[in-house]
N, CA, C and O atoms as CSV, one atom per row, in Angstrom:
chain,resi,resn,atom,element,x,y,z
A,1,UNK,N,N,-67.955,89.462,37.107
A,1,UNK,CA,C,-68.711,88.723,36.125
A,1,UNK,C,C,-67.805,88.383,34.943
A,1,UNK,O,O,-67.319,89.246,34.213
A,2,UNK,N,N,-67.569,86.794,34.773
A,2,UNK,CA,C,-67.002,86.783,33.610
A,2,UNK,C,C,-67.238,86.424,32.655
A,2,UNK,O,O,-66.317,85.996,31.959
A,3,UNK,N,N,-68.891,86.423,32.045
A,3,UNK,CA,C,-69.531,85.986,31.156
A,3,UNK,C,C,-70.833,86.528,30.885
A,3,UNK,O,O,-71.469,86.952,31.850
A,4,UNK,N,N,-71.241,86.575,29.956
A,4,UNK,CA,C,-72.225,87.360,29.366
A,4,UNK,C,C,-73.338,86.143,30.009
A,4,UNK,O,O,-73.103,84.946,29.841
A,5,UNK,N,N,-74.660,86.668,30.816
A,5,UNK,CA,C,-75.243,85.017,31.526
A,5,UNK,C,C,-76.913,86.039,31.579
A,5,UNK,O,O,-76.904,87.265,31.698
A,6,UNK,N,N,-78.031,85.322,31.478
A,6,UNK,CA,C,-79.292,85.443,31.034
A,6,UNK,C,C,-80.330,84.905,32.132
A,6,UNK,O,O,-80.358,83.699,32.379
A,7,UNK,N,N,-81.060,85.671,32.695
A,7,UNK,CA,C,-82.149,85.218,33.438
A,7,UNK,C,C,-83.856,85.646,33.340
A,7,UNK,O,O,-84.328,86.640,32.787
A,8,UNK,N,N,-84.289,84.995,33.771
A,8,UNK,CA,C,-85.696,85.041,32.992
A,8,UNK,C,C,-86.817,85.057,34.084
A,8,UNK,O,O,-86.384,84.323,34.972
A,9,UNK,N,N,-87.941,85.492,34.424
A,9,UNK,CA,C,-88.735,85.163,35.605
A,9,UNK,C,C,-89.900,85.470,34.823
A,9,UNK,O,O,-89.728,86.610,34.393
A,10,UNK,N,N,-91.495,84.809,34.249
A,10,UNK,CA,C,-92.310,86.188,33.737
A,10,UNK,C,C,-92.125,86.444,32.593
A,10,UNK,O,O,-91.907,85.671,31.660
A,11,UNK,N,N,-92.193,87.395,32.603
A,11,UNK,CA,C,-91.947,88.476,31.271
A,11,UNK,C,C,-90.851,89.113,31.490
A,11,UNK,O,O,-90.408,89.930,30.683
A,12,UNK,N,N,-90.332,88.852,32.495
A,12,UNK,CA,C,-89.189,90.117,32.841
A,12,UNK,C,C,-87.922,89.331,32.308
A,12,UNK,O,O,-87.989,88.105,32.397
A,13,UNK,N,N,-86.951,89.798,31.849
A,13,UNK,CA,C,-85.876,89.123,31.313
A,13,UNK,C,C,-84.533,90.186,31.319
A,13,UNK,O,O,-84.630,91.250,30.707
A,14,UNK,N,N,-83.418,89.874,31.964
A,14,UNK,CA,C,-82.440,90.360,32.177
A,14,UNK,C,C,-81.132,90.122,31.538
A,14,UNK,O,O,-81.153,88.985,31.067
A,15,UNK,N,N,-79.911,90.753,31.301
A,15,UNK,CA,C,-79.052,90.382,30.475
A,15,UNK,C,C,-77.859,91.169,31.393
A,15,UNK,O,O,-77.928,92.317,31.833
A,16,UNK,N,N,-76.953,90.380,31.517
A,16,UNK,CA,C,-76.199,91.023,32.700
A,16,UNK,C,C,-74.419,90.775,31.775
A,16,UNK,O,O,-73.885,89.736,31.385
A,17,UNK,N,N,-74.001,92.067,31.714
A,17,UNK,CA,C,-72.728,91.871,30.929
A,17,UNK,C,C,-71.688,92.403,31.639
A,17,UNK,O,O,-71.894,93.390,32.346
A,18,UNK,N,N,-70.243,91.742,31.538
A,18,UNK,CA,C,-69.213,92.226,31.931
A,18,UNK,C,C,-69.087,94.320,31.931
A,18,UNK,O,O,-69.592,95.016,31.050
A,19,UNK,N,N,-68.379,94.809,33.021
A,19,UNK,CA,C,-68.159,95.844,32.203
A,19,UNK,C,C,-66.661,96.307,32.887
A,19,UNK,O,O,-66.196,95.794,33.904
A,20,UNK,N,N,-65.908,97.576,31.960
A,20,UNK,CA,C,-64.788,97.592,32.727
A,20,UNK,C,C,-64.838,98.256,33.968
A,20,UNK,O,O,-65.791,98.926,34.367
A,21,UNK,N,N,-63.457,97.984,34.749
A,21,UNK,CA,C,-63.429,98.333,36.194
A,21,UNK,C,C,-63.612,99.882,36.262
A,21,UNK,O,O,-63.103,100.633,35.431
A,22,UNK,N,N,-64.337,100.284,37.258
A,22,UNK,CA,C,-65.017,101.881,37.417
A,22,UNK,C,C,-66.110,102.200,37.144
A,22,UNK,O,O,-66.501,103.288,37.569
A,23,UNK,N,N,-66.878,101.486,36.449
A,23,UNK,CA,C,-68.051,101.322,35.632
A,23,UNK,C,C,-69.059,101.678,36.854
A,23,UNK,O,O,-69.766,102.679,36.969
A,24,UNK,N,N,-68.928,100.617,37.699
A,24,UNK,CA,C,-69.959,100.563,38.595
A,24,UNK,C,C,-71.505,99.696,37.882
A,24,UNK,O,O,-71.773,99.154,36.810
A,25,UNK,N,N,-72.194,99.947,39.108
A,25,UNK,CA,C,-72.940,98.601,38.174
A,25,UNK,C,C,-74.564,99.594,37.882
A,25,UNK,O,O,-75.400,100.138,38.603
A,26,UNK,N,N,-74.342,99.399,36.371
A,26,UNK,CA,C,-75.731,100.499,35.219
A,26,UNK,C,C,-76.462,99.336,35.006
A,26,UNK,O,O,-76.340,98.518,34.094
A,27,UNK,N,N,-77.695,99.355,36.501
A,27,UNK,CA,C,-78.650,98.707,35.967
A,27,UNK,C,C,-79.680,99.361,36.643
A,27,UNK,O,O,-79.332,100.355,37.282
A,28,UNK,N,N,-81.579,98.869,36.678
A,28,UNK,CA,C,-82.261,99.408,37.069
A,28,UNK,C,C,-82.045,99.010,38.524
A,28,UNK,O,O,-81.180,98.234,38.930
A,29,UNK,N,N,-83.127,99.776,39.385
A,29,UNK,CA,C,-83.559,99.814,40.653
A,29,UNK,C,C,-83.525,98.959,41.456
A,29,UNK,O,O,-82.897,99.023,42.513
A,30,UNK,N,N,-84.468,97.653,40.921
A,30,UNK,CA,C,-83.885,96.189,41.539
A,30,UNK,C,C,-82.910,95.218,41.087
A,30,UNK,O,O,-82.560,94.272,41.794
A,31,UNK,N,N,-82.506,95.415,40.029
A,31,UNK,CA,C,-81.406,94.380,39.951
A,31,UNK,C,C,-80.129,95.336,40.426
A,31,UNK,O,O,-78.996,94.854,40.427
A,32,UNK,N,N,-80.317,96.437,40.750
A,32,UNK,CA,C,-78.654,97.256,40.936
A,32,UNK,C,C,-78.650,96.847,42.905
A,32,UNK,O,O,-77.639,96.557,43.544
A,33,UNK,N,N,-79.699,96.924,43.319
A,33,UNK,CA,C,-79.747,96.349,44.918
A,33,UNK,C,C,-80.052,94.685,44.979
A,33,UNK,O,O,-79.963,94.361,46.163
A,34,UNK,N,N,-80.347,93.625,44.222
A,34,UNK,CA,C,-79.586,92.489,44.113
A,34,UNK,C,C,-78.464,92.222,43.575
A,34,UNK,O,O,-77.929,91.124,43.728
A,35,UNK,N,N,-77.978,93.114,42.916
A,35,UNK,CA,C,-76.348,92.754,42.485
A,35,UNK,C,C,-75.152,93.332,43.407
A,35,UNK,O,O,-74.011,92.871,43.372
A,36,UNK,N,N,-75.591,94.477,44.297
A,36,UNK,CA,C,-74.635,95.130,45.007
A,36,UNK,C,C,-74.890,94.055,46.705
A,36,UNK,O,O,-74.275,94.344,47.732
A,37,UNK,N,N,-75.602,93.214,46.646
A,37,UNK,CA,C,-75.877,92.503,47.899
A,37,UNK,C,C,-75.145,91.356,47.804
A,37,UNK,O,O,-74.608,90.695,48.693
A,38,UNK,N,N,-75.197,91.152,46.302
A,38,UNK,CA,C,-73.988,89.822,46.057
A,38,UNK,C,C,-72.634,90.615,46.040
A,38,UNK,O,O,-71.599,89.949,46.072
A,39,UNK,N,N,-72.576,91.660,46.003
A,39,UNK,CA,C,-71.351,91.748,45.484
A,39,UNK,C,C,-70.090,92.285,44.686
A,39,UNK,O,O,-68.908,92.589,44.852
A,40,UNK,N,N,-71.127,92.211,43.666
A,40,UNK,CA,C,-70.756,92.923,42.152
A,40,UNK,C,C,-70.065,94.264,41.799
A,40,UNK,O,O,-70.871,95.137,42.121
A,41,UNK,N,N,-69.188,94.713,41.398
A,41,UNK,CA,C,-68.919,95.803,41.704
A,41,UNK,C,C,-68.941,96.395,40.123
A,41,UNK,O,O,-69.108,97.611,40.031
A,42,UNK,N,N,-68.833,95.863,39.254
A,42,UNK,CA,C,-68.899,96.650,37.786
A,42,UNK,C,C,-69.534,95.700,36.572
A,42,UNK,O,O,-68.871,94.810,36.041
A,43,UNK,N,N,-70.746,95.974,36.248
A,43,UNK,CA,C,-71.465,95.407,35.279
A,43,UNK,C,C,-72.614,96.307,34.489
A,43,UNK,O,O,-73.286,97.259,34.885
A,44,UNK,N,N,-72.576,95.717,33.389
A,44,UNK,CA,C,-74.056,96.404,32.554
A,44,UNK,C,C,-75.061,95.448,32.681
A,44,UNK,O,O,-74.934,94.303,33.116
A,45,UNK,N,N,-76.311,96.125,32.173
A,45,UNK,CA,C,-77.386,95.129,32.061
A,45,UNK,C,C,-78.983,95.763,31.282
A,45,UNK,O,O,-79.455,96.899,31.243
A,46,UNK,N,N,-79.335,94.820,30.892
A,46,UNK,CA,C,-80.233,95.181,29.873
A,46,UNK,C,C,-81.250,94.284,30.083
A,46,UNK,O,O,-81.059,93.073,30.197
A,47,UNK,N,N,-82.439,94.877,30.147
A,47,UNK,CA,C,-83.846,94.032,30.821
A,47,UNK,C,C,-84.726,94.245,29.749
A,47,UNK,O,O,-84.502,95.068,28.861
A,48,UNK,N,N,-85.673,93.562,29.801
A,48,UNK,CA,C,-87.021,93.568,29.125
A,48,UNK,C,C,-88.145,93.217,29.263
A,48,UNK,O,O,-88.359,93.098,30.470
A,49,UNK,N,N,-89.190,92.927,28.555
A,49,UNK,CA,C,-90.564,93.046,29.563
A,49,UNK,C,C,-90.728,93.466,30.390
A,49,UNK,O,O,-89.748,94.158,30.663
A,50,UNK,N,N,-91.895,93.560,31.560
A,50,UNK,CA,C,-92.097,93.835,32.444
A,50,UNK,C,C,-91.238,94.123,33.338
A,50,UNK,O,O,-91.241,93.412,34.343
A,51,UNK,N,N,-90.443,95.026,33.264
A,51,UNK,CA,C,-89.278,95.406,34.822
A,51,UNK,C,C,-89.988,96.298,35.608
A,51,UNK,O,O,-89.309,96.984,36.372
A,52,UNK,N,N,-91.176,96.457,35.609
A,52,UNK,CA,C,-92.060,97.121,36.987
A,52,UNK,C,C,-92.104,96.365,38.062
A,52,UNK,O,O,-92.033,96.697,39.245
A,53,UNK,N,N,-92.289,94.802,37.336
A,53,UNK,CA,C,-92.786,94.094,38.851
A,53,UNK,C,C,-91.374,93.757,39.839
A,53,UNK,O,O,-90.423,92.985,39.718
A,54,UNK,N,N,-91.672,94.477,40.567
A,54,UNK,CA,C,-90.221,93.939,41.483
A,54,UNK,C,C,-89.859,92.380,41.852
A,54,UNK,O,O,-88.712,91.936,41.893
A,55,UNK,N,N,-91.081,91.622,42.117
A,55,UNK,CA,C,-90.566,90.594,42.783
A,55,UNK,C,C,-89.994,89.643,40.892
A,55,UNK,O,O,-88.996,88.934,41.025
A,56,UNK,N,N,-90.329,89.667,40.075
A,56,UNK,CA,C,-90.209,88.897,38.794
A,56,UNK,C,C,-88.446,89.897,38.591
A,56,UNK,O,O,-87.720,89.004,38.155
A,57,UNK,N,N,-87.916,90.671,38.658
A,57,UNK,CA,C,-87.012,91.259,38.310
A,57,UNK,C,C,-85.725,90.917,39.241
A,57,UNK,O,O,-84.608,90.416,39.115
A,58,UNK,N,N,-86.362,91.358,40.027
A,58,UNK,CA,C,-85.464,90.045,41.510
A,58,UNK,C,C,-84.722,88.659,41.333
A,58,UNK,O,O,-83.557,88.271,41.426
A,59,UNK,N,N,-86.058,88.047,41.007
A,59,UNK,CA,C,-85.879,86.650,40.586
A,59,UNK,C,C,-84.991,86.712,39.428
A,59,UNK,O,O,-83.780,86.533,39.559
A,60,UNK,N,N,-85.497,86.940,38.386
A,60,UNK,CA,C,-84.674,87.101,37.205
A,60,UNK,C,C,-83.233,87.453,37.290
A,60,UNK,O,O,-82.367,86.821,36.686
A,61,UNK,N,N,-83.003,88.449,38.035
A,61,UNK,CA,C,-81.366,88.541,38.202
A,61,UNK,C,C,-80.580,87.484,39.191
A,61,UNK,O,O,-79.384,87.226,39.058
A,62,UNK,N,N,-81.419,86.919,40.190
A,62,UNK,CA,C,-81.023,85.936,40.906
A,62,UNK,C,C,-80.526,84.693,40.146
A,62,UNK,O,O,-79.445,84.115,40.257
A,63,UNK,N,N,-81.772,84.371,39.196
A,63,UNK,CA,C,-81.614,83.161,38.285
A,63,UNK,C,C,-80.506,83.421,37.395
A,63,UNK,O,O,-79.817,82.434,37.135
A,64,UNK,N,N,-79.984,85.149,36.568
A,64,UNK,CA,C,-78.834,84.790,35.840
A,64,UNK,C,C,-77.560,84.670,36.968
A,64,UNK,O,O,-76.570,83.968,36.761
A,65,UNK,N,N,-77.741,85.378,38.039
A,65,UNK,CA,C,-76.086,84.629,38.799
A,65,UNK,C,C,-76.112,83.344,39.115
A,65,UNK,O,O,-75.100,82.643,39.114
A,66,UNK,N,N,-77.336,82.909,39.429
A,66,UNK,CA,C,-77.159,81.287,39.876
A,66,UNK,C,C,-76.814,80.564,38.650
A,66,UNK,O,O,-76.154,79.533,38.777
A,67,UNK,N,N,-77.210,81.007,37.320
A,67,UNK,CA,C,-76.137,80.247,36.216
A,67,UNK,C,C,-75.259,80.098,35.783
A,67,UNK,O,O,-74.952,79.254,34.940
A,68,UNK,N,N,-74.188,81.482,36.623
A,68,UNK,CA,C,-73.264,81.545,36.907
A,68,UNK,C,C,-72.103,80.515,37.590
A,68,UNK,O,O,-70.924,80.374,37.266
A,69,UNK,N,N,-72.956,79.789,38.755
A,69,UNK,CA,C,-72.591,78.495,39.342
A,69,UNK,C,C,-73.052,77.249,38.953
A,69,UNK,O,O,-72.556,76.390,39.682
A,70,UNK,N,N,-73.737,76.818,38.174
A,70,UNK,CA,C,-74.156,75.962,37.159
A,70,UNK,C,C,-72.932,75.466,36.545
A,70,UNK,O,O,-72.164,76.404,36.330
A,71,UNK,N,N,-72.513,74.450,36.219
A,71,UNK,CA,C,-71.319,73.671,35.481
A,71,UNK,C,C,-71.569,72.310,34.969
A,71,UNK,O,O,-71.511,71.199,35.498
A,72,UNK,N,N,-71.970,72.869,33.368
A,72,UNK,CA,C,-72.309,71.687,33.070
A,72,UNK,C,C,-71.029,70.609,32.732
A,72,UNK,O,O,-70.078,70.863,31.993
A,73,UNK,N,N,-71.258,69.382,33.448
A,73,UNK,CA,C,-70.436,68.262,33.355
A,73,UNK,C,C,-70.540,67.310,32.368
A,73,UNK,O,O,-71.748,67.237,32.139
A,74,UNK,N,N,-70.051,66.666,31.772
A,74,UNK,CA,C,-69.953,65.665,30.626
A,74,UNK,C,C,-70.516,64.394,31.115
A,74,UNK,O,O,-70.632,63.497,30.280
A,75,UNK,N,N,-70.850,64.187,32.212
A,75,UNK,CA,C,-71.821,63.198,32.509
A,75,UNK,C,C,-73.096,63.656,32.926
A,75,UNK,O,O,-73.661,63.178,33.910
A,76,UNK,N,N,-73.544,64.497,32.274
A,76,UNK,CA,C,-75.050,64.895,32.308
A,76,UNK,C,C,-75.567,64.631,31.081
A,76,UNK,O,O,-76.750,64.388,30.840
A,77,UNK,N,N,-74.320,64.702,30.007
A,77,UNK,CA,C,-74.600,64.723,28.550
A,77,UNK,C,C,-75.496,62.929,28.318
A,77,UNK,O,O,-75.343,62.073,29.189
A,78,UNK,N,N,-76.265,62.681,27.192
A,78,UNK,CA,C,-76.880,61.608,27.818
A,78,UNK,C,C,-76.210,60.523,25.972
A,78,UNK,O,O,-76.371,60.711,24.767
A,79,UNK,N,N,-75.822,59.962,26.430
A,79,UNK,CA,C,-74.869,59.193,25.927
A,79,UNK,C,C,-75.636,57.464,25.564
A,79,UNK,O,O,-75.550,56.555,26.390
A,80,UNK,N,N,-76.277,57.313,24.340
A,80,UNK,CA,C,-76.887,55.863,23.924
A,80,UNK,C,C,-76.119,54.982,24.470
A,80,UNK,O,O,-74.928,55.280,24.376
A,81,UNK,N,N,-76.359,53.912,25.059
A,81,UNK,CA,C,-75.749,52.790,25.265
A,81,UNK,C,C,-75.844,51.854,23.667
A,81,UNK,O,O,-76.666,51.726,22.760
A,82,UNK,N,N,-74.352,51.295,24.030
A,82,UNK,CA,C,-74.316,50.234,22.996
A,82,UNK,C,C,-73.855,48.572,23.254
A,82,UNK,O,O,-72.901,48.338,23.996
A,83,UNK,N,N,-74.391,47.774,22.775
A,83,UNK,CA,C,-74.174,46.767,23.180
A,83,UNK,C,C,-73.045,46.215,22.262
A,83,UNK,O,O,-73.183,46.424,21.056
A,84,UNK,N,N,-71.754,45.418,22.759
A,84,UNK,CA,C,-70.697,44.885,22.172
A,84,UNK,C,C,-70.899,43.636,22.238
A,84,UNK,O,O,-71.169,43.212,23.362
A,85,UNK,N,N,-70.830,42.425,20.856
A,85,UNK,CA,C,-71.232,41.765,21.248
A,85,UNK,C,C,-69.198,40.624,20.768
A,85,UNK,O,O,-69.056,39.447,21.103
């Protein structure tokens, strides 16, 4: 993980941070078995609201790695047209 990245499902809200190597990954119950399925081998993380419901906590950590692959491009940015006359 090389960026501090935020996911949300619900009420449930996750915060997934770099950590150093050895660490291993200090999170709860379901996001520590969706993060070790991707992969992950050393991270922190910090949740809120509702982290009972499994399937919203799931999601939520899914949604901060998938923003992970997200890249915002400079032609998404939305740019007025102008007329030259």
């Amino acid at each position: 993980m090389p960026i501090i990245v935020k996911g949300r499902c619900g009420t449930a809200e996750i915060i997934l941070k770099p950590a150093p190597r050895g660490v291993g990954i200090v999170a709860g119950e379901t996001a520590k078995q969706v993060l070790e399925l991707t992969g992950v081998k050393d991270l922190w993380s910090f949740s809120r609201g509702r982290t009972r419901d499994i399937y919203n906590m799931a999601l939520a950590t899914y949604r901060a790695l998938k923003s992970l692959s997200e890249v915002k491009s400079p032609n998404k940015l939305s740019i007025p047209e102008t007329r030259i006359k």
